[in-house]
PLY file of the C-alpha trace (Angstrom):
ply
format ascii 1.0
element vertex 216
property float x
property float y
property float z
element edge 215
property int vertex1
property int vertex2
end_header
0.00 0.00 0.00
1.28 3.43 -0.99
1.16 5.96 2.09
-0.85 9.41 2.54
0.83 11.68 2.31
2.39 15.12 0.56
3.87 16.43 -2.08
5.64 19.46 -1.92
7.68 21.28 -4.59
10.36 23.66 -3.34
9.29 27.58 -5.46
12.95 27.52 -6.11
14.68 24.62 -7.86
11.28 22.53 -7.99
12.70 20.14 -5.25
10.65 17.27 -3.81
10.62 18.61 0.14
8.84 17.34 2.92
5.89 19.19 4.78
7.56 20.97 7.95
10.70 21.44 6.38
12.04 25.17 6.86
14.70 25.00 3.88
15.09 23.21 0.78
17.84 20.13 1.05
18.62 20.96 -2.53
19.07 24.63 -2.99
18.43 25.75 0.86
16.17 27.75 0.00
13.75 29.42 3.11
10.31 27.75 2.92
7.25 29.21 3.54
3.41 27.39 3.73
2.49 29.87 1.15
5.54 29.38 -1.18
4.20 26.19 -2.85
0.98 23.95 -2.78
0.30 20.44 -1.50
-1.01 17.73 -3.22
-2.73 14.31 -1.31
-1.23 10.73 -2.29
-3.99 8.33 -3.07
-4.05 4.77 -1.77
-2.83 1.95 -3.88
-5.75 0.47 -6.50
-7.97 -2.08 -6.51
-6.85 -4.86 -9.62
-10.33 -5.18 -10.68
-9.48 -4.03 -14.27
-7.07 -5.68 -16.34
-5.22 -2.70 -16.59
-4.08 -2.52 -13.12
-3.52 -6.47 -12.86
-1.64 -7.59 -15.63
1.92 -8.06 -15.82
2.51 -7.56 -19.75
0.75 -4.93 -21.71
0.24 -3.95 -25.31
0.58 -0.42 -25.87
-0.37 0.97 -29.49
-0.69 4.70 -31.58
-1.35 5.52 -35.18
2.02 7.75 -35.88
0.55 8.79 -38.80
-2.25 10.90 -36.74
-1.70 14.15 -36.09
-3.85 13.90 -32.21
-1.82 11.30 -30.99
-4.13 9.12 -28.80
-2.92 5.38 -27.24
-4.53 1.68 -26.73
-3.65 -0.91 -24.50
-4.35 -4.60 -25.07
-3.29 -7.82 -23.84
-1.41 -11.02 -24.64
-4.12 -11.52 -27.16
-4.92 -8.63 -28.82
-7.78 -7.70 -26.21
-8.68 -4.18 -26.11
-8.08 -3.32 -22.73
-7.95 0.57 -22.57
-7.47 3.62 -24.29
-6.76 7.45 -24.20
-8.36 10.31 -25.02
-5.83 13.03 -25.08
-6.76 17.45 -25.15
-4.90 19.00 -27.98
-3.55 21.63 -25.32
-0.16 22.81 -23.88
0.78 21.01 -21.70
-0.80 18.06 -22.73
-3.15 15.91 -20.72
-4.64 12.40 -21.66
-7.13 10.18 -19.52
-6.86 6.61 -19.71
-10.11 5.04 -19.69
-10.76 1.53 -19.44
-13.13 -1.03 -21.84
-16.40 0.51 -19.84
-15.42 4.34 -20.23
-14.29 4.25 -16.44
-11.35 6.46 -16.19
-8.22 4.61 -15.06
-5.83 8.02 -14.67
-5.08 10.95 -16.18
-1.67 12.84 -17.21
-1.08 16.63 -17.68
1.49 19.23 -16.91
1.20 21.88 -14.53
3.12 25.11 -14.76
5.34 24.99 -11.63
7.84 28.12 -11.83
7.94 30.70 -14.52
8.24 27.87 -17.89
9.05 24.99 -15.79
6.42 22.03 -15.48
6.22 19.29 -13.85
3.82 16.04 -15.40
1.51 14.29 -12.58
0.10 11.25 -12.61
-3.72 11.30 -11.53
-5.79 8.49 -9.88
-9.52 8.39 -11.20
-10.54 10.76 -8.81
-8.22 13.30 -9.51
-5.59 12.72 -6.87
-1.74 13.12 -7.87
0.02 9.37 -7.83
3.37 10.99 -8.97
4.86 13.71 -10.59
7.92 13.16 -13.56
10.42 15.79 -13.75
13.05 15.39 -16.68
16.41 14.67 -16.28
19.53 16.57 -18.72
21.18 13.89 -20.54
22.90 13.60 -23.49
22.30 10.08 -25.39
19.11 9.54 -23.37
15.73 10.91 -21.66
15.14 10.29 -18.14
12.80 11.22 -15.78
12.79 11.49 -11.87
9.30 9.79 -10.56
8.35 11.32 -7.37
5.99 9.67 -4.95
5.25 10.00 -1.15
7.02 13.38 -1.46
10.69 11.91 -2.60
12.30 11.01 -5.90
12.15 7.02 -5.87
12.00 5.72 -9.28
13.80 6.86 -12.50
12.12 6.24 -15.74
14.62 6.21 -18.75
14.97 5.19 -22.45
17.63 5.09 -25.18
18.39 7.57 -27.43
15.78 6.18 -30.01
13.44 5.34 -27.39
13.31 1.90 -28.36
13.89 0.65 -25.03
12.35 2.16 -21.63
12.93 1.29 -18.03
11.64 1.86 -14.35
14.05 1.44 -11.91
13.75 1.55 -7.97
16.31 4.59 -7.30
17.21 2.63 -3.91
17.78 -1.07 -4.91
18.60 -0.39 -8.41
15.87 -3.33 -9.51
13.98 -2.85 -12.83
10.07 -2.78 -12.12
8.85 -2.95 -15.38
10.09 -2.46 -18.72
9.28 -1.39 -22.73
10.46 -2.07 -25.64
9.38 -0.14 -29.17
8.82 -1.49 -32.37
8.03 0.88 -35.12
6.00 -0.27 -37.98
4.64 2.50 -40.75
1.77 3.44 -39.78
1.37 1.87 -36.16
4.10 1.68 -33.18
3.63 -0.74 -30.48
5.57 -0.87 -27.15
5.40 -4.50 -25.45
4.98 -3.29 -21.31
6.43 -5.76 -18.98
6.06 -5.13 -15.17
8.54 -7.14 -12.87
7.06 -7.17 -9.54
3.28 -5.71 -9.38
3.46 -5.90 -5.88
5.79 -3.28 -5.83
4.56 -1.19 -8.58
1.37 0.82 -9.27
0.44 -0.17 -12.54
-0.97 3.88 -13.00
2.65 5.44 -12.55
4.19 2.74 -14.97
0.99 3.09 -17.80
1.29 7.17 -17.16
5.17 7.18 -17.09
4.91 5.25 -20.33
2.24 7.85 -22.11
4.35 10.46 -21.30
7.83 8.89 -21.90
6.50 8.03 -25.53
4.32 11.13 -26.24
7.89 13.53 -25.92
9.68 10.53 -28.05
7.68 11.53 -30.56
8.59 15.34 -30.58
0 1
1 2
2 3
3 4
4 5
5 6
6 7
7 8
8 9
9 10
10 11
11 12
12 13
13 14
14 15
15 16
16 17
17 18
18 19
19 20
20 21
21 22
22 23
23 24
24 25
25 26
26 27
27 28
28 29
29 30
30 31
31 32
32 33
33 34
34 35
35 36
36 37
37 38
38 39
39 40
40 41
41 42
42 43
43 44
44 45
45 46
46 47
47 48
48 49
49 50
50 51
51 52
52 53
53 54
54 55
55 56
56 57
57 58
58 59
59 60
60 61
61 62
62 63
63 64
64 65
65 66
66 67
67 68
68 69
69 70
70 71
71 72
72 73
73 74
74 75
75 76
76 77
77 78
78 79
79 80
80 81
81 82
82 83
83 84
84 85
85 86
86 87
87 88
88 89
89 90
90 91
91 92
92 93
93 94
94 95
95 96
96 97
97 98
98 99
99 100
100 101
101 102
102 103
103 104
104 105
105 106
106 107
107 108
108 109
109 110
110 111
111 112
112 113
113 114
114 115
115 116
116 117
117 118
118 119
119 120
120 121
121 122
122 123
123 124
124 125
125 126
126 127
127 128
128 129
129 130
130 131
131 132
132 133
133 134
134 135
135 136
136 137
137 138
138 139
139 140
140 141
141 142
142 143
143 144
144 145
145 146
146 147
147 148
148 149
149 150
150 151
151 152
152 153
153 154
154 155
155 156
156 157
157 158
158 159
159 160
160 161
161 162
162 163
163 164
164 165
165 166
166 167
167 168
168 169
169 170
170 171
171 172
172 173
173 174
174 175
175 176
176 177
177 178
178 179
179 180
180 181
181 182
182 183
183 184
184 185
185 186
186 187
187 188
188 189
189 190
190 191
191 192
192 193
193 194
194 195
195 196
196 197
197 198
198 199
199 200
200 201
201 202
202 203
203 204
204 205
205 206
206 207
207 208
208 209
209 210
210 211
211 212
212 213
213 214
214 215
């Protein structure tokens, strides 16, 4: 089960920083209560979808369409899911499953003059995680920030072929993706490792994202 608990972004350097702290461990910057905003941590989900139970994932787009929206299947070919993304800046997609139930949400909110961070919504509208990018030269990666500290990385190669989640602590891969680019459809095969450890929402949303700024 994932703690309650906050999120709080430092005004500054956009820092993960716990509530009650008086300075940024980053930057050391003086906090204030009204410097930044909190945001609740939702419990873990129920598995009663597919989506949030199953350890390998299907996840498709058109690249030939302009409004770049995603399905998910299974093993099979089942439809499973699918988005329905707002042609907006930032972007936001909802993930809704086979009965129109939403499953979560992406978007970006503007954090410090044109910085953004992406969150990761529940169904209800509560913030799972946020993504912050990460410089790097031959690669993309992303900080995943849950129960108010950094504890997963997301990262792909240069062509975005391959993607990972990693636990920042133990250095284990949680789940993983690999790209295959046809003409007119890509398809990224989603394996998560342990879904005990893992909410499949973070790992689906991380993907969307990961994929929707390979494409740019």
């Amino acid at each position: 089960m994932h703690n309650v608990g906050t999120l709080m972004l430092c005004p500054n350097c956009n820092n993960s920083v716990r509530e009650g702290d008086r300075f940024c461990p980053n930057c050391g910057k003086t906090l204030q209560s009204s410097d930044f905003g909190k945001v609740a941590f939702s419990s873990s989900p129920s598995s009663s979808s597919p989506l949030l139970s199953l350890n390998h994932l299907i996840m498709l787009w058109d690249t030939l369409s302009f409004h770049l929206n995603y399905q998910f299947q299974d093993s099979s070919g089942m439809l499973l899911g699918e988005t329905k993304g707002e042609m907006k800046f930032p972007l936001m997609y909802t993930l809704y499953d086979t009965t129109q139930q939403p499953v979560l949400s992406v978007d970006g909110t503007r954090v410090r003059g044109l910085l953004y961070i992406y969150l990761i919504h529940d169904a209800a509208g509560n913030v799972l995680a946020s993504l912050k990018q990460k410089s790097s030269f031959m690669s993309r990666k992303y900080g995943i920030i849950t129960d108010g500290l950094e504890s997963m990385l997301l990262s792909t190669d240069a062509s975005a072929s391959n993607c990972k989640l990693e636990d920042i602590n133990s250095g284990n891969v949680l789940a993983s993706g690999h790209r295959d680019m046809g003409l007119k459809t890509s398809k990224v095969e989603i394996d998560i490792s342990d879904i005990e450890k893992v909410d499949h929402r973070i790992v689906l949303g991380g993907m969307l994202l990961v994929y929707y700024f390979a494409r740019r």
